[in-house]
MARFI-387826 format. One line per field, with one value per residue (C-alpha): residue in three letters; x, y, z. Coordinates in steps of 0.1 Angstrom, whole numbers, plus 5000, padded with zeros to 4 digits. Layout:
type ala | ...
east X | ...
north Y | ...
up Z | ...
% end
This chain:
type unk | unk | unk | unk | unk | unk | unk | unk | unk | unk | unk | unk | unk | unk | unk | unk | unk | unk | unk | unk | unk | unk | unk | unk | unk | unk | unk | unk | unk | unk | unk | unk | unk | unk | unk | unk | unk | unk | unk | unk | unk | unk | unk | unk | unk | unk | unk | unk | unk | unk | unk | unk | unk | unk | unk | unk | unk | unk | unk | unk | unk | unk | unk | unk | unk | unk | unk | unk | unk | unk | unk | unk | unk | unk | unk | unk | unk | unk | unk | unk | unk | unk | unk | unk | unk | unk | unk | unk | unk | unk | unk | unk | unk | unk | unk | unk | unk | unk | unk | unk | unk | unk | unk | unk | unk | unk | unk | unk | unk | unk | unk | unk | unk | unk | unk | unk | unk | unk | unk | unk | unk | unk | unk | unk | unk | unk | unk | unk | unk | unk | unk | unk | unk | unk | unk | unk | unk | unk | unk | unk | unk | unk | unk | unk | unk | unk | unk | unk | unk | unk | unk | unk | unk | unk | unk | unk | unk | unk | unk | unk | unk | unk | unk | unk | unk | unk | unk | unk | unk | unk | unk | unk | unk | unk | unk | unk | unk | unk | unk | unk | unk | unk | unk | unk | unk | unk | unk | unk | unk | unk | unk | unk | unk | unk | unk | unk | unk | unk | unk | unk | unk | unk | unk | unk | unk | unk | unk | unk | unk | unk | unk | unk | unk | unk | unk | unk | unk | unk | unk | unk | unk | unk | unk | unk | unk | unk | unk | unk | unk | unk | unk | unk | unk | unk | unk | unk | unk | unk | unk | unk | unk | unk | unk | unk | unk | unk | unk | unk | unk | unk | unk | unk | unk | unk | unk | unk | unk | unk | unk | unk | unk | unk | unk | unk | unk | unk | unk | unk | unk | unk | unk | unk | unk | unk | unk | unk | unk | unk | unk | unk | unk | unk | unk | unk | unk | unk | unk | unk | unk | unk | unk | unk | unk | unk | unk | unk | unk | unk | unk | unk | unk | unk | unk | unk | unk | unk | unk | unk | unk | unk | unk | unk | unk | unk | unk | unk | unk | unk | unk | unk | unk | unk | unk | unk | unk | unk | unk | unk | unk | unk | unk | unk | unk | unk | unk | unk | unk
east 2257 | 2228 | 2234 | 2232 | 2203 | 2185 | 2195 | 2184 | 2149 | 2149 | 2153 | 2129 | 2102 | 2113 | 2113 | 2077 | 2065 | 2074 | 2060 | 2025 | 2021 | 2026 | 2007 | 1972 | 1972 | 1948 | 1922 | 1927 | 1922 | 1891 | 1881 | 1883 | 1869 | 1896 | 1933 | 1951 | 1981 | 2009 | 2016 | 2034 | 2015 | 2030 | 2051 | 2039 | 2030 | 2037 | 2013 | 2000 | 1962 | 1940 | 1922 | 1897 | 1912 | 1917 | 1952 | 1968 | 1998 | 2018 | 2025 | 1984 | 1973 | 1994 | 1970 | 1943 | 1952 | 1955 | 1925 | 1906 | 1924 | 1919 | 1887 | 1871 | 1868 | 1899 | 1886 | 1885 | 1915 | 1921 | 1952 | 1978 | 2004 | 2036 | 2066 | 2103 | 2110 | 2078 | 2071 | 2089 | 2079 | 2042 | 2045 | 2064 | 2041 | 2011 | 1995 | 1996 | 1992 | 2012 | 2038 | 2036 | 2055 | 2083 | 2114 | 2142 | 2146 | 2178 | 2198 | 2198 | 2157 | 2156 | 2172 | 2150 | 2116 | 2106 | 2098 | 2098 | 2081 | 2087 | 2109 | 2071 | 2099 | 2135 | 2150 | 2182 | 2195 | 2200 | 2204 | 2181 | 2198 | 2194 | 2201 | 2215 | 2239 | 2258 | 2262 | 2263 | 2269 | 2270 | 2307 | 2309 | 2292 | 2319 | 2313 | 2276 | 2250 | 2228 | 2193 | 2187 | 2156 | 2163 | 2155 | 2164 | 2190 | 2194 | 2216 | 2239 | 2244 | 2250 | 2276 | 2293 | 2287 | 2310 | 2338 | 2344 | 2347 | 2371 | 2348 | 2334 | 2294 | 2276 | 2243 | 2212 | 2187 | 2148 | 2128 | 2098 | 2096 | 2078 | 2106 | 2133 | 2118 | 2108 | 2143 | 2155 | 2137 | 2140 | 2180 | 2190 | 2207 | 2226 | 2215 | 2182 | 2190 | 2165 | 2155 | 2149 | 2118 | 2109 | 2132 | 2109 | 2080 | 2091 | 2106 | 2067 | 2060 | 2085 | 2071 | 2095 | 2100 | 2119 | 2147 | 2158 | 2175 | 2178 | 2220 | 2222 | 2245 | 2223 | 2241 | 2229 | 2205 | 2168 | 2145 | 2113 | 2093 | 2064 | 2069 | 2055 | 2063 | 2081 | 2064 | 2032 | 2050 | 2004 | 2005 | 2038 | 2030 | 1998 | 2014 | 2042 | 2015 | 1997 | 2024 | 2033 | 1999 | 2001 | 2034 | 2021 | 1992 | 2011 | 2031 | 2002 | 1981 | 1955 | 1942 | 1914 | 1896 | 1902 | 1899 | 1864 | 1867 | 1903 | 1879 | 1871 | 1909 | 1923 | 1959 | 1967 | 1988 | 1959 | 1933 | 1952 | 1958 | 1927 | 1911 | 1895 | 1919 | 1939 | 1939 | 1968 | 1940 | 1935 | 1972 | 1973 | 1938 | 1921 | 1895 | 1902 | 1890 | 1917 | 1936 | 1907 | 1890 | 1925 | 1928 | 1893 | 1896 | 1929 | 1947 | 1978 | 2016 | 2023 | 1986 | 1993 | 2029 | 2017 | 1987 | 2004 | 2046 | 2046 | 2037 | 2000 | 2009 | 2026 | 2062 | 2063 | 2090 | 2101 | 2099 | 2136 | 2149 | 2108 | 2098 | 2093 | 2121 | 2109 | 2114 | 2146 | 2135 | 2139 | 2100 | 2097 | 2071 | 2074 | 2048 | 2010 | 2009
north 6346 | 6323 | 6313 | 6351 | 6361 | 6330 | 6344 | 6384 | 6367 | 6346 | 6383 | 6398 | 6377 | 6372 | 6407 | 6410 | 6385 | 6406 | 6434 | 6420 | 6400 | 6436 | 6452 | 6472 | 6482 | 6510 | 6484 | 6463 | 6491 | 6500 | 6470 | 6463 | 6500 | 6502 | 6512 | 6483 | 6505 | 6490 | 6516 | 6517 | 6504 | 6520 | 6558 | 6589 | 6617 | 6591 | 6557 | 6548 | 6542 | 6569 | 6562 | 6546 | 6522 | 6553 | 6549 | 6591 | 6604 | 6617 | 6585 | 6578 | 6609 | 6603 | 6570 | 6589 | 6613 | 6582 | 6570 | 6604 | 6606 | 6573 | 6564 | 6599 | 6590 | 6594 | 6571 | 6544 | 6528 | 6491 | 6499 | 6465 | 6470 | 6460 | 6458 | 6470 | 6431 | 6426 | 6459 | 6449 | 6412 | 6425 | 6450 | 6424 | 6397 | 6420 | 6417 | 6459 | 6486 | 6505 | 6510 | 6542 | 6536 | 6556 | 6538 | 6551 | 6550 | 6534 | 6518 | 6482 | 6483 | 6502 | 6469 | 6447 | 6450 | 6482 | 6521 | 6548 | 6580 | 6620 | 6620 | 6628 | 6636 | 6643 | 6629 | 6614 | 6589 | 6602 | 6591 | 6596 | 6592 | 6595 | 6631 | 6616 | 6600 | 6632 | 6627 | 6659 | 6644 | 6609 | 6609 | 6606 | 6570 | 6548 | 6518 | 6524 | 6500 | 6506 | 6499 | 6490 | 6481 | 6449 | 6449 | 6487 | 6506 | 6521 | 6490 | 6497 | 6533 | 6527 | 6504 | 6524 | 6555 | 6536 | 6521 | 6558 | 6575 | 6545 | 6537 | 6507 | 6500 | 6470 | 6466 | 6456 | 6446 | 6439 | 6431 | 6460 | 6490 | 6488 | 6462 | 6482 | 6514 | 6490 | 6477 | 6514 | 6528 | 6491 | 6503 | 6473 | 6499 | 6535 | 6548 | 6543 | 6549 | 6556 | 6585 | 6620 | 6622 | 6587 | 6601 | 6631 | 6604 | 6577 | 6605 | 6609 | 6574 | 6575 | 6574 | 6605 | 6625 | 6651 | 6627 | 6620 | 6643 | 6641 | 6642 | 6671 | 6646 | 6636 | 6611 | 6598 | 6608 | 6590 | 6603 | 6591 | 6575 | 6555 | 6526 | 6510 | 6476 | 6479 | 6469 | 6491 | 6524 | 6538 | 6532 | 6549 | 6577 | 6582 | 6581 | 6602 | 6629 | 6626 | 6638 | 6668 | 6674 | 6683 | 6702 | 6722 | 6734 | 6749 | 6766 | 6778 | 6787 | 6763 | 6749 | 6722 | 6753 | 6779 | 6755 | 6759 | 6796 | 6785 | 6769 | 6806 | 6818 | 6830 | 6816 | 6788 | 6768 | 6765 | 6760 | 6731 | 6720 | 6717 | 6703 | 6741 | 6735 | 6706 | 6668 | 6659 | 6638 | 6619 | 6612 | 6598 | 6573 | 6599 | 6618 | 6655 | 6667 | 6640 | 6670 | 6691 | 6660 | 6651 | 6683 | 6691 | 6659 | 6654 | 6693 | 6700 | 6691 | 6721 | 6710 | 6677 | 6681 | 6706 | 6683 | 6656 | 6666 | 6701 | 6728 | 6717 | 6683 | 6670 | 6666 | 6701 | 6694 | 6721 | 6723 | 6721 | 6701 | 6697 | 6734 | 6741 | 6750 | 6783 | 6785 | 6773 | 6739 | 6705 | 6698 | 6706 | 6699 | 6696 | 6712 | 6706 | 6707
up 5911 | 5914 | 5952 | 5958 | 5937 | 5956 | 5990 | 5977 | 5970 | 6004 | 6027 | 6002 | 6006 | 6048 | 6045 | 6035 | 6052 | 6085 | 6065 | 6053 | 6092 | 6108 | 6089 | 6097 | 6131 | 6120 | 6105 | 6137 | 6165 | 6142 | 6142 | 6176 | 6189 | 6216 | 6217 | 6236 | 6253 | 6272 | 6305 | 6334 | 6364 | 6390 | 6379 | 6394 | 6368 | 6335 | 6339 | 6373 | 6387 | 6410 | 6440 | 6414 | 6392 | 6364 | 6346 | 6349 | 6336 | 6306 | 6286 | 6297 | 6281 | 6247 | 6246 | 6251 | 6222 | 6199 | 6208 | 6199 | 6165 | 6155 | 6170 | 6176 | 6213 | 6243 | 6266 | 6244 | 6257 | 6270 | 6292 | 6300 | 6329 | 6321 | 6340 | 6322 | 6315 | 6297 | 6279 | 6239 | 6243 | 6250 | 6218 | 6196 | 6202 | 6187 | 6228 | 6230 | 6197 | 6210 | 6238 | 6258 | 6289 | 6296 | 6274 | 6263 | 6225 | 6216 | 6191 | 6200 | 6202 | 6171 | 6155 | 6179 | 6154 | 6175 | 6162 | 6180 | 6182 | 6189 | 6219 | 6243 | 6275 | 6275 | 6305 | 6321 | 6345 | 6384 | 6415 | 6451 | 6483 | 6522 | 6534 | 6567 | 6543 | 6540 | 6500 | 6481 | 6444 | 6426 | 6430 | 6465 | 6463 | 6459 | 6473 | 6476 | 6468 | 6444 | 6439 | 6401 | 6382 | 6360 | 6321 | 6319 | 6303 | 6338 | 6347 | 6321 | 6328 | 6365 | 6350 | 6327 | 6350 | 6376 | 6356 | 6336 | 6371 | 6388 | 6416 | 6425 | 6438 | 6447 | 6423 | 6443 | 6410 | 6414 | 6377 | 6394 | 6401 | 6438 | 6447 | 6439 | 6456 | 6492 | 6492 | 6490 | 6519 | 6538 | 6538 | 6515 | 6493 | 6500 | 6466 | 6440 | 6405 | 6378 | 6350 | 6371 | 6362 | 6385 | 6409 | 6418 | 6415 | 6437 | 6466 | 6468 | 6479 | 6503 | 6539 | 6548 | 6516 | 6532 | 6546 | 6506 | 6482 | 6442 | 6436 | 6408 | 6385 | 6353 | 6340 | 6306 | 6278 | 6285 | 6252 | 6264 | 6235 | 6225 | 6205 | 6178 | 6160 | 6127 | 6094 | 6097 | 6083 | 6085 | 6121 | 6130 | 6111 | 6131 | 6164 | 6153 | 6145 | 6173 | 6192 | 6165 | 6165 | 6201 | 6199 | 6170 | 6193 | 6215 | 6196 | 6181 | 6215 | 6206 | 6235 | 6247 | 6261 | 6230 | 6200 | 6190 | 6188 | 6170 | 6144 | 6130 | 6133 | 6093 | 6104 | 6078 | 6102 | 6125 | 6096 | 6087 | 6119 | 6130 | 6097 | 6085 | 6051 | 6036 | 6040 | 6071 | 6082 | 6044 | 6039 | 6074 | 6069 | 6096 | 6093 | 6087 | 6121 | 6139 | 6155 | 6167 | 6186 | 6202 | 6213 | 6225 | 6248 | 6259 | 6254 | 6236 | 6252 | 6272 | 6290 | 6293 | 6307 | 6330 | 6346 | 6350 | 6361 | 6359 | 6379 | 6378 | 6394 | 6425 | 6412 | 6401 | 6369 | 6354 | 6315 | 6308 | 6277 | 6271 | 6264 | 6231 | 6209 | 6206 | 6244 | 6249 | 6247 | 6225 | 6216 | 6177 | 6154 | 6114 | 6098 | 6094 | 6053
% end
C-alpha cells in the first residue's frame, strides 16, 4: 500500500513538474513581443519564402492570426525553418511557441508531449509521377522506386500502402524536402510520394510541369494541424480559437473587408464574435476585441485558403474535405459563447 501511495505521489509531483515548466506561453510571447513560429521553409501555398525573404502560405497566415490575437499585431512573428526531422524536437525543447507546419496529427505524437489543434487542412497521402511513364494509378507501380521524405508519416504509409496491396517498391528516402523533390526530377526515383496538397506544390517547381501527373489514389488520412506543447492547457486554448475564430467568420460572412461595418450588425453570434457582447476574449486571457483584429489583418479561413492554395493562388485546390460543414465540407466551429 505504501510502495504504491509513494509511487502515486512520485507521477504527481513529475506530473506537475512537466506542468508548472510548460507553463505560460502567453506570458512568455507577451513578454517577448513576437510569436516565435516553426514553418516549413520550402512548401508552396503552406510555409515558403517570396521573392523577398517574406514567409507566405496557409500554416504562415495561422501565425499571423496568433500573433494579432495575442499581441494585437500580425506581423509580429519571428518565423524558424524547420525541416520534418527537426520540427517536435524544436517545439519540445521550448525553441518555437508554436508549430504550424503542415503535420499530421496523430496518435503516437499526441503521447510524445505534443497538442494539437483544429485540423487547419484536411489532406491525404498521394503519389506524382512521369507522364511518359505510362502510369494511370498507384497500383500500377510495383516495383517502382519511391522518393520518400525521412522523419514523416509518409514513410510509413508508402509502407503499409505496399505490403496491403502485395507489391513490392524500392524506397529512395532524403531527411528534406528539396532533396527528395531534385532526386525526383534527376530520375533517381519512378514515383514522389507526399500529402496532395505538396504534390500540386512541388509539380510547380518542376522544370516541365506538364510532363508529371498527380495519380488520383489518396491513400491515407493527413489532418493537417498546428501543434502545441502539452502542459499549458491557456495556450492551446488560444490557438485552438484562433482557428474557430476564423471558421466561425465565414460561416458568418464576416470578412477582413466587411468587418468594421460587421461591428454594427444586431446578429448575436457576430456580436460576440467580434467582441460587441460577452467575454470569449476574458476567458481566454485576450482582450475582447482578439477576433476582430485577427480578422481585420489576416481574413477569415475561406480567405486565407483561397489566397494561398485555392482558386486565388497558383495550385488552384479545390475546397473539398476543407469547406465548411455547411457546404459539404469538414471545417466546423463550436460556438463563440
Amino acid at each position: 500500500m505504501k510502495t504504491a501511495l509513494f509511487a502515486s505521489l512520485v507521477a504527481a509531483a513529475l506530473s506537475a513538474t512537466v506542468s508548472v515548466a510548460s507553463a505560460g506561453t502567453l506570458d512568455t510571447v507577451k513578454q517577448k513581443g513576437t510569436l516565435t513560429c516553426g514553418v516549413n521553409p520550402a512548401l508552396a501555398g503552406f510555409g515558403i519564402p517570396d521573392d523577398k525573404g517574406n514567409f507566405t502560405g496557409l500554416d504562415v497566415d495561422f501565425c499571423h492570426a496568433v500573433a494579432a490575437a495575442v499581441l494585437g499585431d500580425a506581423t509580429k512573428v519571428k518565423y524558424i525553418a524547420l525541416n520534418a526531422t527537426d520540427r517536435f524536437t524544436a517545439l519540445q525543447s521550448s525553441e518555437i511557441d508554436l508549430l504550424a507546419r503542415n503535420s499530421t496529427w496523430t496518435s503516437s505524437r499526441d503521447s510524445q508531449g505534443m497538442l494539437f489543434g483544429p485540423v487547419n487542412f484536411y489532406d491525404g497521402q498521394g503519389f506524382l509521377v512521369r507522364k511518359k511513364l505510362g502510369v494511370a494509378s498507384a497500383k500500377d507501380l510495383n516495383g517502382a522506386a519511391v522518393c520518400v521524405q525521412q522523419g514523416t508519416t509518409t514513410e510509413l504509409n508508402l509502407a503499409d500502402y505496399f505490403r496491403t496491396n502485395g507489391m513490392k517498391y524500392d524506397s529512395v528516402a532524403f531527411k528534406g524536402e528539396d532533396e527528395t523533390l531534385k532526386a525526383y526530377e534527376s530520375g533517381r526515383c519512378d514515383a514522389f510520394t507526399t500529402d496532395s496538397s505538396g504534390l500540386y506544390a512541388e509539380r510547380l517547381r518542376l522544370v516541365n510541369p506538364d510532363d508529371h501527373i498527380v495519380l488520383p489514389e489518396i491513400i491515407s488520412k493527413e489532418p493537417l494541424s498546428p501543434a502545441v506543447r502539452q502542459g499549458d492547457d491557456q495556450w492551446f486554448n488560444i490557438v485552438r480559437w484562433t482557428q474557430y475564430a476564423m471558421v466561425t467568420a465565414e460561416e458568418l460572412g464576416v470578412t477582413s473587408k466587411n468587418v468594421d461595418e460587421m461591428m454594427k450588425s444586431e446578429n448575436p453570434d457576430i456580436r460576440r464574435l467580434l467582441g460587441v457582447e460577452g467575454e470569449a476574449g476574458k476567458g481566454l486571457g485576450l482582450n475582447g476585441n482578439w477576433a476582430y483584429i485577427l480578422l481585420k489583418q489576416v481574413g477569415n479561413y475561406g480567405e486565407v485558403f483561397d489566397r494561398n492554395v485555392g482558386d486565388g493562388s497558383p495550385l488552384k485546390i479545390k475546397r473539398g474535405l476543407n469547406a465548411l460543414w455547411s457546404k459539404g465540407g469538414l471545417q466546423y466551429a463550436p460556438p463563440i459563447r
